[in-house]
C-alpha positions as CSV (number, residue, x, y, z in Angstrom):
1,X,91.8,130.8,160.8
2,X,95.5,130.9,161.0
3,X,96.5,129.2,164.4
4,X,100.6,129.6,165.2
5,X,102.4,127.5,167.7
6,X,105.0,129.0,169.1
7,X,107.6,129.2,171.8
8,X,110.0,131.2,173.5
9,X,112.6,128.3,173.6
10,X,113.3,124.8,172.0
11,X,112.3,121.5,173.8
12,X,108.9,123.3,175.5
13,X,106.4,120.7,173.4
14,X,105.6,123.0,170.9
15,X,105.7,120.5,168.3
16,X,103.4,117.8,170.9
17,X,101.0,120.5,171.0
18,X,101.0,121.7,167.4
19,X,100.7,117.7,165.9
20,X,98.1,116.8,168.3
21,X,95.7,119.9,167.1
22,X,96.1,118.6,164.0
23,X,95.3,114.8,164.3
24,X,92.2,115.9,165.5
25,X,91.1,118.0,163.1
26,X,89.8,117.6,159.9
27,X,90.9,119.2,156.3
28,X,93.2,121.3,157.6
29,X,96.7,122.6,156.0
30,X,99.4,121.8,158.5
31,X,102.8,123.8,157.9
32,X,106.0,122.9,160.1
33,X,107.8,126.0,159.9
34,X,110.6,124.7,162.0
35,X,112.9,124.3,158.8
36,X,116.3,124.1,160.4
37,X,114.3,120.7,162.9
38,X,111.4,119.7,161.2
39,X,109.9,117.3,162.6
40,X,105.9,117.1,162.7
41,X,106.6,114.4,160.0
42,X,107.7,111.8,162.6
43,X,104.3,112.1,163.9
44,X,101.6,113.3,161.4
45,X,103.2,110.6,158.9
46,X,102.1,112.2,155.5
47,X,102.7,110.5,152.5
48,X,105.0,113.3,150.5
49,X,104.3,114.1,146.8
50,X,106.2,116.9,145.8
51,X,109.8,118.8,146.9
52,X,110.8,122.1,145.2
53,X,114.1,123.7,145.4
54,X,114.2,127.4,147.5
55,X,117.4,129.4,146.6
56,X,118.3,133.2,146.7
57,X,119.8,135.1,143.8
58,X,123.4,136.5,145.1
59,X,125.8,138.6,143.4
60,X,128.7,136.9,141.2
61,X,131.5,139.5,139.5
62,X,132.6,140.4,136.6
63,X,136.2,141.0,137.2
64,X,137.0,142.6,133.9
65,X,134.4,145.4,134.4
66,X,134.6,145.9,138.0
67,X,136.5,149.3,138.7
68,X,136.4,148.5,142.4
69,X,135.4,152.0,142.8
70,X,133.5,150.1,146.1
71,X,129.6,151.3,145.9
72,X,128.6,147.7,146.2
73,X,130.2,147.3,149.4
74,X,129.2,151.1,150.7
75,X,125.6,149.7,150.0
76,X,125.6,146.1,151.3
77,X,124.1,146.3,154.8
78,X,125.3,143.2,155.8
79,X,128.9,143.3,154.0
80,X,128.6,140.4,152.0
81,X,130.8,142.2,150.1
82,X,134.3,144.0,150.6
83,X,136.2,145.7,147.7
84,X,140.0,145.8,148.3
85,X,143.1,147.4,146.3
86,X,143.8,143.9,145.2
87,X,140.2,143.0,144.4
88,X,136.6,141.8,145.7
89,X,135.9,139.4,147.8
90,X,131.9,138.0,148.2
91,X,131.1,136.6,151.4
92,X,127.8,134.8,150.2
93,X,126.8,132.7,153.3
94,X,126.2,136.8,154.7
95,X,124.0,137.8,151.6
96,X,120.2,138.2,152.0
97,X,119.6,138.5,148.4
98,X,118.3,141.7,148.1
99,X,119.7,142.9,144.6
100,X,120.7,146.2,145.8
101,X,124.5,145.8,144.7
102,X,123.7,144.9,141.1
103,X,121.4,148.5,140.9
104,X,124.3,150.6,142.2
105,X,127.0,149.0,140.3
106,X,127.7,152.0,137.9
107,X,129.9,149.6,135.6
108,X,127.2,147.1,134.9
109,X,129.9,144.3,136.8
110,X,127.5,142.3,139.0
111,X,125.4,139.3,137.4
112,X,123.3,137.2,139.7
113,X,123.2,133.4,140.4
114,X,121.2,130.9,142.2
115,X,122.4,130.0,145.7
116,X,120.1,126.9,147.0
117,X,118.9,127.3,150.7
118,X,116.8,123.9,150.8
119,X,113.7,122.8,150.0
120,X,110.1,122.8,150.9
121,X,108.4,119.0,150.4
122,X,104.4,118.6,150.3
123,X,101.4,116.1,150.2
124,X,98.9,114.8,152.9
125,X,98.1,113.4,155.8
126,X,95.2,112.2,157.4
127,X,93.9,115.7,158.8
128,X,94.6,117.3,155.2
129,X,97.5,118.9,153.4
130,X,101.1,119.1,154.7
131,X,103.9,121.2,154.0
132,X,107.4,121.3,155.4
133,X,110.8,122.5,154.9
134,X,114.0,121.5,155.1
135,X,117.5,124.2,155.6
136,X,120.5,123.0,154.3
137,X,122.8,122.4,157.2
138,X,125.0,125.2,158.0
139,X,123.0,127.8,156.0
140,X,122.0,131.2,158.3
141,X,118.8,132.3,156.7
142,X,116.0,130.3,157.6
143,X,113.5,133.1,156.5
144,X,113.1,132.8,152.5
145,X,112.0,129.1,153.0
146,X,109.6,129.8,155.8
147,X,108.4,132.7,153.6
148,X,107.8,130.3,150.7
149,X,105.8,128.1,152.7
150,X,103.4,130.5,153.8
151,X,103.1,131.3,150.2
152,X,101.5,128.1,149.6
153,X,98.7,129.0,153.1
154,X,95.5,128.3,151.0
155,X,92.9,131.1,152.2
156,X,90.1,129.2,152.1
157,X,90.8,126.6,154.8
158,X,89.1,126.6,157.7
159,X,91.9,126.0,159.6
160,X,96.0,126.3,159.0
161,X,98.2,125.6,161.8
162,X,101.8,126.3,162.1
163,X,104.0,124.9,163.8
164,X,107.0,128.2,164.6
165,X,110.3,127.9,165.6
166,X,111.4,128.2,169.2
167,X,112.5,131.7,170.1
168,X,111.8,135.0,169.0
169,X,114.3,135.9,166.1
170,X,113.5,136.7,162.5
171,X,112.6,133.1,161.9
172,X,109.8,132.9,164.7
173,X,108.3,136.6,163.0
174,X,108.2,135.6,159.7
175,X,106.4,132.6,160.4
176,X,103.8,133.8,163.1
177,X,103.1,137.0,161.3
178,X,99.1,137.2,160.0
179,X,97.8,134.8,162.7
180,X,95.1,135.3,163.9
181,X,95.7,133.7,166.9
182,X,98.8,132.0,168.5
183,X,99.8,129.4,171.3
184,X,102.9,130.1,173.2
185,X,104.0,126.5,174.8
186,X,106.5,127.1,178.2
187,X,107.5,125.0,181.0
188,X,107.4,126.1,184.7
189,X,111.4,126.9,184.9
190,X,112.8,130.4,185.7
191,X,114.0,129.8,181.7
192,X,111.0,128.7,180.9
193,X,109.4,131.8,182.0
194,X,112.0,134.8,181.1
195,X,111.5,133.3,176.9
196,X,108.1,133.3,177.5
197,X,107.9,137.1,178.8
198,X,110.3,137.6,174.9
199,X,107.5,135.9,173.1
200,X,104.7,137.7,174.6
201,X,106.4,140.9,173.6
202,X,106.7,140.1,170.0
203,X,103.5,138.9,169.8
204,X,101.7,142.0,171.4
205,X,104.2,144.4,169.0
206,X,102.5,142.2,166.2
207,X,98.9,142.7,167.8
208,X,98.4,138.8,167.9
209,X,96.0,137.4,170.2
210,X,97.4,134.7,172.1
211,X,96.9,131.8,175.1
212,X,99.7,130.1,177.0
213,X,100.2,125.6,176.9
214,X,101.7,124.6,180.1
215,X,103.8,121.5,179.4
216,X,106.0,119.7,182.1
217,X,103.7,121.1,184.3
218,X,104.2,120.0,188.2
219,X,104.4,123.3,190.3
220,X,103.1,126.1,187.8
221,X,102.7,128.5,189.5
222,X,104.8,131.0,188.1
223,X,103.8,130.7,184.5
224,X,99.9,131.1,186.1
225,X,101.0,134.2,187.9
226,X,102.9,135.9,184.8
227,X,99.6,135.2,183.3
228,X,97.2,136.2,185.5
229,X,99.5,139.5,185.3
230,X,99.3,139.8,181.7
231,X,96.2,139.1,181.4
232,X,96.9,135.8,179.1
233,X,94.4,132.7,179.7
234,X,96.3,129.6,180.4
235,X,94.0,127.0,177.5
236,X,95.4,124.0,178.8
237,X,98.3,122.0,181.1
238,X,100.3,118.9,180.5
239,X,101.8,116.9,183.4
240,X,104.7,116.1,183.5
241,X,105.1,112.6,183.2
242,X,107.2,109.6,181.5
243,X,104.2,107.9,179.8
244,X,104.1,111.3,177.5
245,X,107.8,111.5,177.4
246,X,108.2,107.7,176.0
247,X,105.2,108.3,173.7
248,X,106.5,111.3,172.3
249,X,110.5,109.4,171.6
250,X,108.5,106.6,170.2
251,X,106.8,109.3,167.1
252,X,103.2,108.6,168.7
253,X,100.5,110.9,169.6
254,X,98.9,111.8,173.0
255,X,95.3,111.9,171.2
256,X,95.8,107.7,170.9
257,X,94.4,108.0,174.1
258,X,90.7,109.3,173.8
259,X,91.1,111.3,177.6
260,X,93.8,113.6,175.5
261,X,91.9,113.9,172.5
262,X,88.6,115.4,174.1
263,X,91.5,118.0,175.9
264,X,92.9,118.5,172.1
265,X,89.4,119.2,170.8
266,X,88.6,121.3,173.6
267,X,91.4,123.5,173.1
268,X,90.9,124.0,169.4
269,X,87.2,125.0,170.3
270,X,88.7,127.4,172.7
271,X,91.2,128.8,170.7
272,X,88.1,129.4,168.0
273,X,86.3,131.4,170.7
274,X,89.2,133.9,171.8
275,X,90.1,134.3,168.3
């Protein structure tokens, strides 16, 4: 089963919930998809292995052949590229990486080149095998290194839980497509709620079965009554409270405490049933 943890927004507890499922489980594959914040690290504490480079192959000129007859720009959808009288100019932080203006060139004038992203790092923890990765600071495109992450999903676990990041862009898609089931995280604010109504919508277009974590909850009623609406179950609440708070700043887990991990194993077995 591939469980996803997701969120409308940052700072709901996605992370709290996602760790804590995994501490208390067993052989699982844990992937923090979160690449421009990871952080499951700080709590799961798995002793890393490997690292491998992720780049994208953008376009680099030949100057000599290049007519600037402009088909490479026509082309690019994201105009990475703009031909001028005087010359070309590549805008590569705006290139995807998608080859197209090498095919089209009819003079033959466009090589590629690697342009690192980041890197994914690996090994294990106590619950079984981690993965991460890590964006370059000030690099857009989050996507190819979540993408190569999920490459690495091994089909025969039992369980793989990953960890999204907050919102409902391209990064959040990429990683909670193929769940088969996935947790949206909120907090009772009029914020709170709004993202959550965004996620629900991408997850329904995606026809992924979901439940709803109440964190910071104190008067919840609103989440409960969107979700009585929608027709989501609401799998589990966390108070809100400075004990949780402090543990979380200090890189602890809540299922140190054997109350919260008979809740943590009761929502996995839940989760298993809906699915």
């Amino acid at each position: 089963m591939i469980l996803s943890v997701a969120s409308g927004k940052g700072g709901t507890g996605k992370t709290t919930v996602a760790v804590n499922l995994a501490a208390v489980s067993e052989e699982i594959q844990f992937l923090d998809c979160d690449v421009e914040e990871p952080n499951a690290h700080i709590f799961l504490k798995p002793s890393l292995t490997f690292s491998q480079s992720v780049s994208i192959r953008v376009p680099e000129i030949d100057e000599e052949r290049c007519s600037l007859c402009g088909e490479c720009s026509i082309f690019c959808s994201f105009n990475a590229l703009a031909v001028t009288k005087n010359g070309i100019m590549l805008f590569e932080e705006l290139c995807k990486g998608c080859g197209g203006c090498s095919l089209v060139c009819p003079e033959n004038a466009i090589r590629e080149r690697e342009r690192p992203l980041g890197v994914i790092e690996g090994g294990r923890f106590d619950g079984g095998e981690f993965l991460h990765g890590k964006l370059i600071p000030g690099e857009p495109f989050a996507t190819p290194i979540i993408r190569e992450l999920k490459r690495r999903i091994d089909g025969k676990a039992d369980l793989v839980i990953i960890d999204s990041p907050p919102g409902v862009a391209c990064p959040m898609i990429n990683s909670v497509f193929g769940s088969d089931f996935a947790l949206l995280v909120t907090e009772p604010t009029p914020f709170g709620l709004f993202d959550l109504s965004l996620a629900v919508s991408v997850l329904r277009e995606l026809e992924i079965p979901m439940g709803v974590v109440i964190n910071k909850a104190e008067d919840e009623r609103m989440i409960e009554e969107f979700c009585e609406r929608e027709g989501i179950p609401v799998l589990m609440k966390i108070p809100f409270s400075r004990e949780i708070a402090e543990l979380y700043s200090e890189g602890e887990l809540l299922v140190r405490e054997e109350r919260w991990k008979e809740k943590f194993e009761e929502l996995i077995t839940r989760v298993r049933d809906l699915a």
